[in-house]
C-alpha angles and dihedrals in degrees: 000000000000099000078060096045090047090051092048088045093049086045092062098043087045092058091032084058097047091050092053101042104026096158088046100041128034129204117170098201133322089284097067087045100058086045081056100047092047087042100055081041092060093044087050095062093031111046116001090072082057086048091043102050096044091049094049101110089049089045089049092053095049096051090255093298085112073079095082092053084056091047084055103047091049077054104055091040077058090055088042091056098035100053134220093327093076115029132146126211098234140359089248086063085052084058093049092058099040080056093052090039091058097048103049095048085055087059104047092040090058099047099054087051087055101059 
């Protein structure tokens, strides 16, 4: 249930996003939006432990910020793989995202363990 909640979550941001910063990050409707969201959930599970696990001795040293350059490069793989429905302006907007991303799955992770 929670690989369909965090789908449905990442949806939202991902139109939310796209609302707030239309010229920086594209979305073409809500079902590219739910392929992107699988397929950023997919990625997750598949290739950002790789990622992870290769970038350990630079994440140590940052204090694990170096994190969020992973976030947006699963991102942008996500945009690669996607197509032109779903597209961001820089990487540094991909970051942005995966910042916002991050933030706003804390709190709602930790609002609905609180209840």
């Amino acid at each position: 249930m929670k690989f369909f909640t965090t789908i449905i979550i990442d949806t939202l941001i991902f139109l939310a996003i796209s609302g707030f910063f239309p010229a920086s990050f594209f979305v073409s409707s809500i079902w590219i939006a739910i392929i992107a969201a699988f397929v950023l959930a997919i990625l997750n599970v598949l290739v950002k432990p790789i990622l992870s696990l290769l970038s350990l001795p630079i994440n140590f040293l940052t204090f694990g910020l170096f994190s969020i350059v992973i976030n947006g490069f699963m991102l942008e793989l996500t945009s690669f793989l996607v197509g032109s429905g779903f597209r961001f302006s820089s990487f540094w907007m991909a970051m942005l995202v995966a910042i916002i991303m991050s933030v706003v799955s804390t709190i709602i992770t930790n609002n609905s363990t609180n209840d």
